[in-house]
N, C-alpha and C positions, 0 to 999 in steps of 0.2 A: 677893690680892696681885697687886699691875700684873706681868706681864711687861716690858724691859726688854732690847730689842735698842741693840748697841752696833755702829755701821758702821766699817769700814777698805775704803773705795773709794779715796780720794783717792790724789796721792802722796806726801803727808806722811801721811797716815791708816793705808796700806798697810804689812802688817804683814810683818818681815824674816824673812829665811827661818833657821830657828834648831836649832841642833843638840838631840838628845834630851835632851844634860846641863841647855842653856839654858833647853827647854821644863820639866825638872821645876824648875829653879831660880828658873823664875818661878811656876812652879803653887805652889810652896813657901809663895812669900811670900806668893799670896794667901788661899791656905788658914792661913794664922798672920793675915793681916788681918780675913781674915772672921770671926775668932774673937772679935773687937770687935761684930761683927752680925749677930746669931743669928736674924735678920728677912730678912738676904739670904741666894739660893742665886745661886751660880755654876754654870752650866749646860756652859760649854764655849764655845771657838771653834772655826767652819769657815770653812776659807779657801780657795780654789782658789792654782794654779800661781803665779800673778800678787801674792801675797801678798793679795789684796782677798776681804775675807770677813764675818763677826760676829760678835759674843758675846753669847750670849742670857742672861740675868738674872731673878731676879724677885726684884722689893725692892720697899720703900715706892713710890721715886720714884726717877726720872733722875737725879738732882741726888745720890742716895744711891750712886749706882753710880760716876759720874766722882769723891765723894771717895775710893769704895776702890780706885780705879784709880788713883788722884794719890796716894795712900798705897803703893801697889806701884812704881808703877812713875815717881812721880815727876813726871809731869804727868797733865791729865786729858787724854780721849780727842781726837783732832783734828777727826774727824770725828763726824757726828752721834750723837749717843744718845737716844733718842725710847720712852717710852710707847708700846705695842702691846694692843690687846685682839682676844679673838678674836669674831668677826661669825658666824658658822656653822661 
């Protein structure tokens, strides 16, 4: 199964800085979305200070990840989400 990095560089991408309630109340919903797709794992976001960070994934496909992110959260991601394999 691809891996599936999701970027927040930009500054519409860049992700806002969110209290612990808001982080479980989004982890919420996509753990109730993912329950649609037992093919995708959600791995987690890191972000530095600056809100600019990633979400790593592994599902079919990029295109499967920005619908469960447009399903959470309402749009898909801004910045890029791209297919990664690992080389060595």
């Amino acid at each position: 199964m691809p891996l599936i990095v999701v970027f927040h560089f930009t500054d519409a991408g860049r992700l806002p800085k969110l209290s612990e309630e808001e982080r479980r109340s989004i982890r919420a919903k996509f753990l109730e979305v993912l329950k649609e797709y037992p093919d995708v794992t959600f791995y987690g976001t890191w972000v530095d200070g600056e809100g600019r960070g990633i979400c790593l994934w592994e599902a079919p496909s990029a295109e499967v990840v920005k619908e469960v992110v447009a399903k959470v959260l309402g749009t898909p991601p801004t910045d890029p989400v791209v297919e990664v394999k690992k080389i060595f």
